[in-house]
C-alpha positions in Angstrom: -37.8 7.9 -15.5 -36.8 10.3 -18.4 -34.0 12.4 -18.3 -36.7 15.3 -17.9 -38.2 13.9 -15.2 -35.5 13.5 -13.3 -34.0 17.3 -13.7 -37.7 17.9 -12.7 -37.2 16.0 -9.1 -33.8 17.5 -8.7 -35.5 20.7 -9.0 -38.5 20.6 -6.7 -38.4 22.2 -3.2 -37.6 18.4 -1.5 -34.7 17.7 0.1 -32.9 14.8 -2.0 -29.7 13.4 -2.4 -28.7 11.4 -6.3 -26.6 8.4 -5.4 -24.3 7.7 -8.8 -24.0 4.1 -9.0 -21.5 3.8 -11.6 -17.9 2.2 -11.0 -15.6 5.6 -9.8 -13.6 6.1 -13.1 -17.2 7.1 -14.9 -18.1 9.4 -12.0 -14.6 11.4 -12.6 -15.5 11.3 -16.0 -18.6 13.2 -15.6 -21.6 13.1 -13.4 -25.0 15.2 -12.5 -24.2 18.1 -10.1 -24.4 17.3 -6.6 -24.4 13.2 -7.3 -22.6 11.1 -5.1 -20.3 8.1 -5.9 -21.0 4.9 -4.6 -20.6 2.6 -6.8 -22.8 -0.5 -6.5 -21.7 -4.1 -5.5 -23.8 -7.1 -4.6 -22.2 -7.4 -1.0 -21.9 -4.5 1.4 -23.3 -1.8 -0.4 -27.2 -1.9 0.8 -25.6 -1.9 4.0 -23.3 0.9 4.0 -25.8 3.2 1.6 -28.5 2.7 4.1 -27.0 3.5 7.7 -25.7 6.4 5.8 -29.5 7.3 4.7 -30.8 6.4 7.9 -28.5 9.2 9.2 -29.6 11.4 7.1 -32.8 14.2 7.6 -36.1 11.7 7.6 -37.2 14.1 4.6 -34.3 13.6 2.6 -35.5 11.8 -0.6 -32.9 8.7 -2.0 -32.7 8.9 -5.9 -30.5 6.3 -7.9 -28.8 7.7 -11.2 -26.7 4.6 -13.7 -26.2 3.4 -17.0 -27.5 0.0 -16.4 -31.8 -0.7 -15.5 -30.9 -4.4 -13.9 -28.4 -2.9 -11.7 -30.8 0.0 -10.7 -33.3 -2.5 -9.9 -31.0 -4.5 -7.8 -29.7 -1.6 -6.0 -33.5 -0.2 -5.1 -34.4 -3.5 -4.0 -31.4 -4.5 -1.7 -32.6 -1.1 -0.5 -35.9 -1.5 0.1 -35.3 -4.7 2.1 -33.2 -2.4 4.4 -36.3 0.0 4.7 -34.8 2.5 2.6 -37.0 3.3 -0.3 -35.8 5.2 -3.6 -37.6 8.1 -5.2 -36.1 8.1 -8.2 -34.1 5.8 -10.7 -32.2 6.6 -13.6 -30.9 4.2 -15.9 -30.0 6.1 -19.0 -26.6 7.2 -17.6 -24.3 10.4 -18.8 -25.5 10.4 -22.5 -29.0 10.4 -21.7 -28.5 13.3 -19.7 -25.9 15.1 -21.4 -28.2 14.6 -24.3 -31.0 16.2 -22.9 -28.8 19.6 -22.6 -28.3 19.2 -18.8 -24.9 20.4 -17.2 -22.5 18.1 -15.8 -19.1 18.3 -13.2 -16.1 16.9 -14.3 -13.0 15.8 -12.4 -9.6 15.4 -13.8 -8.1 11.9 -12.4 -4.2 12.7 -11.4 -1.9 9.9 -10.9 0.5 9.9 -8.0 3.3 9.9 -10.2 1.9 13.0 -11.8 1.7 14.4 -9.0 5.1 13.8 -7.3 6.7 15.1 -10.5 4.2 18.8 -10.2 3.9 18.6 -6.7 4.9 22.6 -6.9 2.1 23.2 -8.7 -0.6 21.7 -6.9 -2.2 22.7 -3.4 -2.6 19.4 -1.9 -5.9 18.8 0.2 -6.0 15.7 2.5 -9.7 15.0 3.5 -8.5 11.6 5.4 -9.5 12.1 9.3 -6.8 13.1 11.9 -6.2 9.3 13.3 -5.0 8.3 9.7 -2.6 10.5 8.9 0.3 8.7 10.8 1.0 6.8 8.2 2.3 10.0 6.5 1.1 12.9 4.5 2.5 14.3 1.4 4.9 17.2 1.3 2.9 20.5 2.1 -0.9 19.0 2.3 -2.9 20.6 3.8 -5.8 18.1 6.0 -9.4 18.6 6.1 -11.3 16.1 6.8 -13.6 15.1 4.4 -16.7 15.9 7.0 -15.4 19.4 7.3 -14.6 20.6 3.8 -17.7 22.1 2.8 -17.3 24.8 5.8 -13.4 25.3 4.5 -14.3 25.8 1.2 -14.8 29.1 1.5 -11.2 30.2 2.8 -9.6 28.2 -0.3 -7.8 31.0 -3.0 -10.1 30.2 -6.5 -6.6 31.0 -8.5 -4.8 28.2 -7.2 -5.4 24.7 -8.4 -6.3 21.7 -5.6 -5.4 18.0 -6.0 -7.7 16.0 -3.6 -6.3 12.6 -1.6 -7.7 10.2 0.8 -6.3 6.5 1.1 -7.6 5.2 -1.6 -9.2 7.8 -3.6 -12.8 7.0 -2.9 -13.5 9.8 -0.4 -11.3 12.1 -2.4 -13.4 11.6 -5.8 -16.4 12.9 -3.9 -14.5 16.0 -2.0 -13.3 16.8 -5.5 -16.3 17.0 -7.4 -18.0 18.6 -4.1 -15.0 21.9 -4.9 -15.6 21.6 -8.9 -19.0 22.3 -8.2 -18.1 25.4 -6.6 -16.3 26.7 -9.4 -12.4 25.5 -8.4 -9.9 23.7 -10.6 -9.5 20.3 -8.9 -7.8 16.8 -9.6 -9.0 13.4 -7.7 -5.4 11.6 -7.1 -6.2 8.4 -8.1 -5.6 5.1 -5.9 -4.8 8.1 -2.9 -2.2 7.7 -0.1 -2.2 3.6 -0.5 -0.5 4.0 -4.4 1.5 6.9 -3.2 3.0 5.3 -0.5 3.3 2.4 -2.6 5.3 4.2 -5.0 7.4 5.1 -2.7 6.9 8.9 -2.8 8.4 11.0 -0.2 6.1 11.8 3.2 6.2 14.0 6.2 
C-alpha cells in the first residue's frame, strides 16, 4: 500500500481506526492523525489488539501503519488467527508519509524531572482510572480518566499548556496526541507516575 492509498482509505466514508505499530518514542516523534500506539511484540499483543477490536463497532475497519513490512506481516497474521482481519498495511513509516505531503501530530516527550522543576507552568492531566490514584497524584493534577477525556476536552482553556501522565506513560502518549490533535499544546511525561514516584517527586 502507497502512501496515497492509504490517505485514500483514511478518507473514505468507513469507519476505521490506524493502529501505529512502532515502539512509543517514534509515535511521540510524529505519527498520522488519529493513529493509535501499540506498539507491536511477539507475546501479548494479538491478544490485547483484538479483544480491543472485538469491542469495537463490527464496521469499524483495523488498518496497520510501521516502518518495517516483516513486522506488518507478523502483526496481520497473529491477527488474523484471532479472527481479526486488517484492511490496510503500511510499511513505509513517517518518511514515506511525510514525504508524500501528508500532515502529522507531534508530541513533546517531558521528563519527570522536567516537570517537577516547571511544575507551575504546566496543567497537569492524569488520565489513570480512579482505583489507581492511591498511590498518589502529582501536586495540582487534575484526573480524567483516559476513557473520558474526549468529552472533557472541550472545557480545557486552549491558552494553557497540558502535560499528560498515566503510570507508565503508555496511556498518556495516546491522551496526548488525542488533545494535540485538537489544536492544544501538550507534553507526554515520559515513564508516568512509576519514574516520578521513583524519583522521588513530591505527591498528594
Amino acid at each position: 500500500m502507497t502512501a496515497e492509498e492509504l490517505k485514500a482509505w483514511l478518507d473514505d466514508s468507513k469507519m476505521h481506526v490506524l493502529i501505529d505499530l512502532r515502539l512509543g518514542r517514534a509515535y511521540t516523534t510524529g505519527h498520522v492523525p488519529g493513529a493509535l500506539s501499540a506498539p507491536y511484540r511477539q507475546h501479548g499483543w494479538a491478544e490485547m489488539v483484538a479483544d480491543w477490536a472485538k469491542n469495537q463497532n463490527p464496521s469499524v475497519e483495523l488498518g496497520l501503519f510501521g516502518d518495517n513490512a516483516v513486522i506488518i506481516k507478523a502483526a496481520s497474521d497473529a491477527l488474523q488467527t484471532l479472527g481479526v482481519a486488517s484492511a490496510a498495511a503500511f510499511d513505509g513509516g513517517l518518511g514515506a508519509w511525510q514525504g508524500a505531503g501528508y500532515p502529522v501530530v507531534a508530541v513533546r516527550d517531558l521528563t519527570v524531572d522536567e516537570l517537577a522543576s516547571s511544575l507551575g507552568e504546566w496543567t497537569v492531566i492524569d488520565v489513570r482510572e480512579p482505583y489507581e490514584l492511591r498511590s498518589g497524584v502529582i501536586p495540582g493534577a487534575q484526573s480524567i480518566p483516559m476513557g473520558s477525556l474526549e468529552q472533557h476536552a472541550a472545557t480545557l482553556p486552549k491558552e494553557r499548556q497540558y502535560a499528560l501522565v498515566c503510570a507508565s506513560g503508555s496511556r498518556s502518549q495516546s491522551a496526548a496526541a488525542y488533545l494535540a490533535e485538537q489544536g492544544y499544546r501538550v507534553a507526554n511525561v515520559v515513564g508516568g507516575m512509576s519514574l516520578w514516584l521513583g524519583a522521588g517527586h513530591p505527591t498528594e
